[in-house]
C-alpha positions as CSV (number, residue, x, y, z in Angstrom):
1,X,43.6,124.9,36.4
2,X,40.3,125.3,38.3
3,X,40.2,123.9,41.4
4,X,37.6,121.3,42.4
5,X,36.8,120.5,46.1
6,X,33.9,119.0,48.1
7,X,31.9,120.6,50.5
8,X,29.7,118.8,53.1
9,X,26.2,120.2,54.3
10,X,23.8,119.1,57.0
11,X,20.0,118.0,55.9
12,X,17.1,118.2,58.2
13,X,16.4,114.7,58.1
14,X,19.9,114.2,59.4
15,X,21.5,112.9,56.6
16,X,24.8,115.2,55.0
17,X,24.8,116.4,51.0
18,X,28.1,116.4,49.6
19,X,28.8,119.5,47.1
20,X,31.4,119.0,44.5
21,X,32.1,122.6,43.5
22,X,34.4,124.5,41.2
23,X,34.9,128.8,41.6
24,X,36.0,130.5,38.3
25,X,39.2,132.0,38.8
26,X,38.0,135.8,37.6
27,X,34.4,137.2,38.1
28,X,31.4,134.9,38.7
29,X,28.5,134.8,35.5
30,X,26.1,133.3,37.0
31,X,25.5,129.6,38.7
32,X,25.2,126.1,37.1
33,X,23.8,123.1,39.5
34,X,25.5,120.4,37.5
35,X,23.5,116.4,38.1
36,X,25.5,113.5,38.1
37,X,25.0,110.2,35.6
38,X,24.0,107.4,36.6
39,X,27.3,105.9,38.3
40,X,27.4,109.0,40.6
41,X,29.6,112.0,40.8
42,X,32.5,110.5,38.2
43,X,35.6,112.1,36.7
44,X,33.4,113.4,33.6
45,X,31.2,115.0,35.9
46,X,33.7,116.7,37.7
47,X,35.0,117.2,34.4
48,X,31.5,118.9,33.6
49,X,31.9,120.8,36.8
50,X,35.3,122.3,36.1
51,X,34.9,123.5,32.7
52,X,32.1,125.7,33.6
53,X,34.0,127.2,36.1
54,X,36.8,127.7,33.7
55,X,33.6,129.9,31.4
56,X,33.0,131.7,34.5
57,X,30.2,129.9,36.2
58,X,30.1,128.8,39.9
59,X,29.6,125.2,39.1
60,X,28.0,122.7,42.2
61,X,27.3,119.2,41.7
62,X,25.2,117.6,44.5
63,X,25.3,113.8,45.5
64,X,22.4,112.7,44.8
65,X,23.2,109.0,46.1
66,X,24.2,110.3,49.8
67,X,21.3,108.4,51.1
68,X,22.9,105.4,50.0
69,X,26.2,106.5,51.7
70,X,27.6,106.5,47.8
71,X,29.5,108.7,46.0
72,X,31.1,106.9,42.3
73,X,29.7,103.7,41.3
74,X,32.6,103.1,38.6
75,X,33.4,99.7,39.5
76,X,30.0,98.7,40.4
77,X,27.6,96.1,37.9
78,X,25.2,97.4,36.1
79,X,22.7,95.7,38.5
80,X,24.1,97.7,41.5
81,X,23.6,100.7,39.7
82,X,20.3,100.1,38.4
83,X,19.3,99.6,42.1
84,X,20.7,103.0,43.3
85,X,18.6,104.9,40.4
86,X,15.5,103.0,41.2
87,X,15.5,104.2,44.9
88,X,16.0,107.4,44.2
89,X,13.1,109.4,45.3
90,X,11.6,112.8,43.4
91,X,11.1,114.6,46.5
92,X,13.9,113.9,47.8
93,X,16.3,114.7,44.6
94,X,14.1,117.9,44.3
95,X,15.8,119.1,48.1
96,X,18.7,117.7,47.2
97,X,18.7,120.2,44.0
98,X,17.5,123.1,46.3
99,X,20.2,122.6,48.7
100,X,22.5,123.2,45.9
101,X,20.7,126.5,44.4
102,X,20.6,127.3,48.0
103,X,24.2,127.5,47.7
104,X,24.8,128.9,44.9
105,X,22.3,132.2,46.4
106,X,24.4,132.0,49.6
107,X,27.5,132.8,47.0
108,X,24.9,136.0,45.5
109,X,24.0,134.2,42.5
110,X,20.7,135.3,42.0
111,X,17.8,132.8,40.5
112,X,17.8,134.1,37.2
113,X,21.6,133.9,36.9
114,X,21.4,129.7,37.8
115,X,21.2,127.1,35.6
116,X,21.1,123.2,35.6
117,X,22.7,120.9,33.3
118,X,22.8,116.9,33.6
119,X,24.2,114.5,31.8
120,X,22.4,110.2,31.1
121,X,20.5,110.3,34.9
122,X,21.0,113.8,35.6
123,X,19.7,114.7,32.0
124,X,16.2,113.6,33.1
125,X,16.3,114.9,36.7
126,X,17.1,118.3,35.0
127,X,13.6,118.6,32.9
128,X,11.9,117.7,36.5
129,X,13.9,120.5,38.1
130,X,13.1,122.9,35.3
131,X,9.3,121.8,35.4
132,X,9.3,122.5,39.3
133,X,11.6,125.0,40.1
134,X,11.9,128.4,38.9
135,X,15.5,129.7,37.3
136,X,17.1,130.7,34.5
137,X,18.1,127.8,31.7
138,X,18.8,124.2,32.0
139,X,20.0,121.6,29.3
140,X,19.8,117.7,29.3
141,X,22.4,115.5,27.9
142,X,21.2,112.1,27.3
143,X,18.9,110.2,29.4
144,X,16.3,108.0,29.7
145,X,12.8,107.9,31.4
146,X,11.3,110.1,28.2
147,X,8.3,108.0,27.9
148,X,8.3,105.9,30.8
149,X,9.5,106.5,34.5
150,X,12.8,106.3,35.3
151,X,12.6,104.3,39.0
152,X,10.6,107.0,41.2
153,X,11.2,109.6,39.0
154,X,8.5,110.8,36.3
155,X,8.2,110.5,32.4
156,X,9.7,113.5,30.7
157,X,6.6,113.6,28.3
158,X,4.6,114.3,31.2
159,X,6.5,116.8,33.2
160,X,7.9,118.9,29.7
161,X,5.1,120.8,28.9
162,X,5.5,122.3,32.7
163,X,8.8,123.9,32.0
164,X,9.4,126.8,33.3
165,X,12.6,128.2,31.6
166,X,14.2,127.8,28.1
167,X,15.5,124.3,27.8
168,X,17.6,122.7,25.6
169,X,17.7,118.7,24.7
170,X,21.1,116.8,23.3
171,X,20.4,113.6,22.5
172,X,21.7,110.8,20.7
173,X,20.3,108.9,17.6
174,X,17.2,106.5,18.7
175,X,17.9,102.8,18.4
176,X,14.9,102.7,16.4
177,X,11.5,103.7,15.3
178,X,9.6,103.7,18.8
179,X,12.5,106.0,20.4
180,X,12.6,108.1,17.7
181,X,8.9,108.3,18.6
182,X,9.9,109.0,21.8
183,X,11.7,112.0,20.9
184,X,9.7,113.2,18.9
185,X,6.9,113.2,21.7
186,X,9.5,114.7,24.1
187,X,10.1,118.5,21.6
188,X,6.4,118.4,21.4
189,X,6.0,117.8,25.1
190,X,8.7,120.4,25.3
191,X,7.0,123.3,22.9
192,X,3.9,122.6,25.0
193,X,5.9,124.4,27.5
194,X,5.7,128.0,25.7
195,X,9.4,128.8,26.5
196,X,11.9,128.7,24.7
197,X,13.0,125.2,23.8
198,X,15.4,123.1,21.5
199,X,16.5,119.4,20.7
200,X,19.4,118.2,19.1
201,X,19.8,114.7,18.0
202,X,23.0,113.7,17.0
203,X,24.1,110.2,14.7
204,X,25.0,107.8,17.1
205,X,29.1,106.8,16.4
206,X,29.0,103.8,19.6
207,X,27.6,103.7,22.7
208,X,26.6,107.2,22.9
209,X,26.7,110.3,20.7
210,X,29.6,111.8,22.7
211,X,32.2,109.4,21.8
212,X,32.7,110.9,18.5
213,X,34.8,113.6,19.7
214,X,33.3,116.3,17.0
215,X,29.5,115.8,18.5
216,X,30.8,116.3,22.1
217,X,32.6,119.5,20.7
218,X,29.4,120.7,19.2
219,X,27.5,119.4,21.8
220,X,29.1,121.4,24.8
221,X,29.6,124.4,22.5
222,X,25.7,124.8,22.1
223,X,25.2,124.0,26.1
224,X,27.8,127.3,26.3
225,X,25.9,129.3,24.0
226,X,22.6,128.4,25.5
227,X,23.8,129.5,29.7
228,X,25.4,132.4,27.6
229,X,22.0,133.4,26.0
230,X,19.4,132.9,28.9
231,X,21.5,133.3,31.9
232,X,22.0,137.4,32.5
């Protein structure tokens, strides 16, 4: 089994970013900077974070709520954690994301061998990193903040036509006809973009698309096939 560990790393405004990271066990592919949901750095993002490692990527999840002094917000309400997305800053998750690719080149990944992936929260901080940062492929899984901003963060219909590398949207089935407006906006945005893009919308089966185990196969299938494709 890969093994996951935690790594801690100094900022220059004095604070500390904590790096969940995972080493494949043969020869590295590449790098993945893997962004956390909205409850923080949880057992399926370190879940995330291990199976890339076990495809051969060097997998680093940064802490995005270290400002906070907060790692997993599992047992928190859903007003606690709707108070810990709303302070977080663009700017700041921007260095935070550096810090991470920063580590990943310290480990000779090069920037066109990196990725980002993100998963509810993390899916829309990944458009903004691949809007404002330059590397080789990112996918979103799920998220909000497509039309309007998420807290501080921007609307993904205004940062998607700035993408820089191919992307590739998963996203479950609107609630109804002004989301599915909103997705529809979003590939659009997207194509704007003049890489390579995708988005797949899958039925929703509860809460989100992933609990029907066959969508979450599919789903992390095509976010293998995509690092595989633009990440060489």
């Amino acid at each position: 089994m890969t093994e996951i560990r935690t790594e801690a790393v100094p900022l220059v405004d004095g604070s500390v970013l904590r790096l969940t990271v995972a080493e494949p066990v043969s020869s590295i592919r590449g790098g993945i900077v893997v962004l956390h949901e909205a409850r923080g750095v949880t057992d399926s993002v370190r879940g995330l974070v291990s199976g890339l490692a076990g495809d051969g990527w060097l997998a680093v999840a940064p802490h995005l709520y270290h400002r906070d002094g907060a790692d997993e917000l599992d047992g928190a309400d859903d007003a606690n954690v709707r108070e810990h997305v709303d302070r977080l800053d663009g700017q700041q998750v921007l260095a935070d994301t550096d810090t991470a690719f920063g580590w990943l080149a310290d480990h000779d990944v090069t920037a066109d061998r990196m990725g980002v992936i993100g998963f509810d929260l993390g899916g829309s901080v990944a458009v903004m990193v691949a809007a404002e940062r330059t590397l080789g492929a990112a996918v979103t899984v799920g998220g909000g903040g497509v039309h309007t901003p998420s807290g501080r963060l921007d609307s993904l219909i205004g940062v998607a036509p700035g993408l820089t590398c191919p992307w590739l949207g998963l996203y479950g089935e609107p609630d109804g006809p002004a989301e599915e407006g909103d997705i529809d906006r979003l590939r659009k945005a997207a194509q704007a973009s003049e890489v390579a893009t995708q988005v797949v919308v899958y039925p929703r089966t509860g809460h989100r698309f992933d609990d029907d185990p066959a969508h979450a196969a599919d789903a992390w299938q095509r976010t293998l096939n995509w690092f595989d494709s633009h990440l060489r």
